[in-house]
C-alpha positions, 0 to 999 in steps of 0.5 A, a space after each residue: 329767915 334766910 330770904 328775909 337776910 337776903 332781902 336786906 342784903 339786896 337793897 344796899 346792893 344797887 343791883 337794879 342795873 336797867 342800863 349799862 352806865 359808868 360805875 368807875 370814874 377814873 381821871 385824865 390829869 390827876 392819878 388813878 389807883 386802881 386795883 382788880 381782884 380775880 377770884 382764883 387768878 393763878 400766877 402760873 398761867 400768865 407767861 404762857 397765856 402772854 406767850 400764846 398771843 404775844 400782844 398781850 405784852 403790849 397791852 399789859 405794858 409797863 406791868 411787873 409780874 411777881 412770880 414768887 408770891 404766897 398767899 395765906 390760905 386756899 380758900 377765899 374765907 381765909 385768904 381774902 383778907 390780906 388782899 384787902 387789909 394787908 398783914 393785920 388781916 392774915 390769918 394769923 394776924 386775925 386769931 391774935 386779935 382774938 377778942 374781936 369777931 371775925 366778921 368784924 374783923 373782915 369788915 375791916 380789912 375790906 374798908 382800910 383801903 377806901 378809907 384811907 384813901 378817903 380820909 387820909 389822902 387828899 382829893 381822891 374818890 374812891 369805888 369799891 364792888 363786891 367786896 368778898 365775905 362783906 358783913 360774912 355775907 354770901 353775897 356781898 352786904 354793902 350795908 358795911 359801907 353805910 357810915 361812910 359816905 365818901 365810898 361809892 359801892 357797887 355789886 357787879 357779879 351776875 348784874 350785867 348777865 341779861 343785858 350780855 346774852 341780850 347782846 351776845 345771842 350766838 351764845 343765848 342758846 346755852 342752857 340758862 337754867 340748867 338742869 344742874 341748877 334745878 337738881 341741885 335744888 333739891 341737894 340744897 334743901 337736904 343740906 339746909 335740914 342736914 346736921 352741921 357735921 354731915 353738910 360738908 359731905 352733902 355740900 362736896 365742893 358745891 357740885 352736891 355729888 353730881 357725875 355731870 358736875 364738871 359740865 358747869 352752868 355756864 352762868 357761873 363763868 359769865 356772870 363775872 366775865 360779862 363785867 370784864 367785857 363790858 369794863 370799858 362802857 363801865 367806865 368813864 373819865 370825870 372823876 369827882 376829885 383830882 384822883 380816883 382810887 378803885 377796887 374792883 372785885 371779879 369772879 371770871 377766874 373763879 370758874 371754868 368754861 371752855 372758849 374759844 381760841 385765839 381770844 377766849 371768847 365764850 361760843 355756843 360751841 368751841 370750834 377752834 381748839 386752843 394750842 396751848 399744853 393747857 388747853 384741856 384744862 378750863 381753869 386755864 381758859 377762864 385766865 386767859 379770858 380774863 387777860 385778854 379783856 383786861 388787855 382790851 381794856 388797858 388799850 381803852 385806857 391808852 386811847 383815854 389817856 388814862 393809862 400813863 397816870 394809873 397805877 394798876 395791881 392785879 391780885 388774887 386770893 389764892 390759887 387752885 392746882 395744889 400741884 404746879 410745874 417749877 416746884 422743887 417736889 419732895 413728900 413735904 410739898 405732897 402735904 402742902 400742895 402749895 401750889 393752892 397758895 400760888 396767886 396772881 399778883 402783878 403790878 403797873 406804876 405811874 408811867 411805867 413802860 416797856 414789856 412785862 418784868 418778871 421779879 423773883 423777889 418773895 412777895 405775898 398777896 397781903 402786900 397789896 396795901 402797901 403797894 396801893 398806897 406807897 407815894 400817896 399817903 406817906 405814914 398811912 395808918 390803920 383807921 380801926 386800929 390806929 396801927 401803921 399800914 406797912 409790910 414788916 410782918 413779912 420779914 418772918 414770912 407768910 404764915 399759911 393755913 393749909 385748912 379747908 375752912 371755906 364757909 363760915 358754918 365750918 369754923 368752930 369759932 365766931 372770934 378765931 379760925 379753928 384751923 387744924 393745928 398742924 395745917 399752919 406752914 410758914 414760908 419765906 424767901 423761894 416758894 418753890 423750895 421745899 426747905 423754905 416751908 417750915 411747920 409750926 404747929 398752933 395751939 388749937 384755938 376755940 
């Protein structure tokens, strides 16, 4: 029955890729929207990996950062939402509408931005690829996306591997079925006949208990940072309308691999060690990696005439260290680990310019909606609900859920998330202050 949903899943996915051809189609003389989710992306690796190789603030010109930014979850079930459909998407927000299920819920947040700019937006076309948790799907099922037309869809992550390794043979030699993957076969099918209460344990994070998970397959960091590399054969400059609006979904920041210095490029072995404090941690190679492609491409952009006329918001789901340099420490953050709720959010507009801002304004990732659309659509308005789409929720601040749900089969509800009761901590003005996070114990729903 699994494969057989797999199966379905797979023919709605365009993932026959023969040839690299262009998937984005932004514009030269209209404007282009586009928005690059990274999976995991940490706001605090930025200034550093700008300040290793300073031409990154070049390249990422005109781009405000927003250092002080929430996001509403740890994990992606949770915190994906809010990049997507903004406020009416937290969890919070979701468990209020508590007579709709929840997959339905997360459809809707990943096809408000497509739809409104489809629909409710003049001349623009619009592309998404792999939406995260789409139809609550493992992988992606762009089957949401059937009643509506107008929206290109696209799997991406893993598509462009082979035509890499094709192209990058000083890499080939890398174990491309390892022996991780062949033993965590057999822990996978113990965890299909275990019971429901016993499968976290087995599961252990997705390394099922291996003393050699730390040396990851490296297929897992290539299969979403091929796309990155490959983003400016992507992408072509013949948009069908005057405007282009695309979200683009990406797993490179997802997961580790060392590369090498000085442009975090993956090598069959690493002969040039990066000089940075953080240059054991292979989390901070993957977000240095991602950076340096997006710069490579931002530069195709500026050689296209397509940079000036882009707006670009880069944004994460959520973060991973629960323990980050610049928090004011104290027991109560030992309790939150906040920075697991610390994401990349960043943020170009048309025509901006000059060498990275850093803005200390509290901004969280839910904010994203109402970035994307500002200017564009004037009283933009939620299609499934009829509500307007703007950031007044954020007025009370961010309601985190510190729970670790992050499979579907871990929640005890189809309608709400059954988070502990006292996971739920709302944060407002400086994250980095303990006394701005504020316990707010919540009934236990069900």
């Amino acid at each position: 029955q699994g494969y057989r949903q797999y199966e379905e899943v797979s023919l709605h996915n365009n993932a026959d890729v023969k040839e690299i051809e262009p998937i984005f189609h932004l514009s030269r003389s209209g404007r282009n929207v586009l928005v690059i989710y990274l999976d995991k992306a940490q706001n605090r690796y930025l200034v550093p990996v700008f300040d290793e190789y300073p031409r990154l603030y070049e390249q990422f010109s005109g781009f405000t950062l927003y250092r002080n930014t929430a996001s509403f979850n740890g994990w992606t079930l949770l915190g994906a939402s809010p990049c997507y459909g903004g406020y009416e998407y937290t969890p919070e927000a979701k468990n209020r509408r508590s007579d709709v299920p929840l997959v339905q819920k997360q459809n809707e947040a990943i096809l408000l931005l497509p739809r409104i700019f489809s629909e409710q937006a003049d001349g623009w076309s619009v592309t998404m690829t792999d939406p995260s948790w789409a139809n609550y799907s493992w992988v992606a099922d762009l089957g949401i996306f059937k009643d509506y037309p107008a929206v290109r869809c696209f799997s991406t992550d893993g598509v462009y591997l082979d035509q890499w390794y094709k192209e990058n043979k000083n890499v080939a030699g890398l174990d491309t079925t390892s022996r991780t993957l062949k033993r965590s076969l057999l822990w996978y099918s113990l965890f299909r006949i275990a019971p429901l209460a016993l499968r976290p344990a087995l599961y252990n994070g997705g390394s099922y208990w291996d003393p050699n998970a730390s040396d990851e397959d490296i297929n897992a960091f290539l299969e979403g940072y091929s796309v990155l590399d490959f983003l400016p054969r992507l992408t072509a400059f013949d948009a069908e309308s005057a405007n282009s609006f695309t979200y683009f979904v990406n797993n490179t920041t997802h997961d580790g691999a060392f590369l090498q210095y000085p442009d975090y490029r993956p090598v069959k072995e690493v002969t040039i060690p990066s000089p940075s404090p953080y240059a054991w941690d292979n989390e901070y190679h993957c977000n240095a990696a991602s950076l340096h492609r997006l710069g490579e491409f931002f530069d195709y952009l500026k050689q296209n005439g397509a940079y000036d006329n882009t707006r670009i918001i880069i944004v994460a789901d959520h973060s991973s260290a629960g323990v980050e340099a610049g928090y004011e420490w104290d027991e109560k953050f030992e309790q939150i680990q906040p920075g697991h709720f610390h994401p990349l959010l960043m943020m170009k507009d048309f025509g901006a310019d000059g060498k990275l801002t850093i803005n200390d304004g509290f901004m969280t990732n839910a904010d994203v909606p109402v970035l994307a659309l500002s200017g564009i659509v004037e009283h933009p308005v939620n299609p499934f609900t009829g509500n307007p789409v703007d950031d007044a929720d954020k007025e009370r601040g961010a309601l985190v859920c510190t729970d670790h749900i992050f499979m579907p089969f871990q929640n005890g509800s189809s309608y709400v998330f059954t988070a502990a009761p006292d996971s739920w901590w709302r944060v407002k003005d400086s994250i980095f202050r303990p006394e701005n996070w504020t316990q707010e114990i919540q009934e236990a729903s069900k």
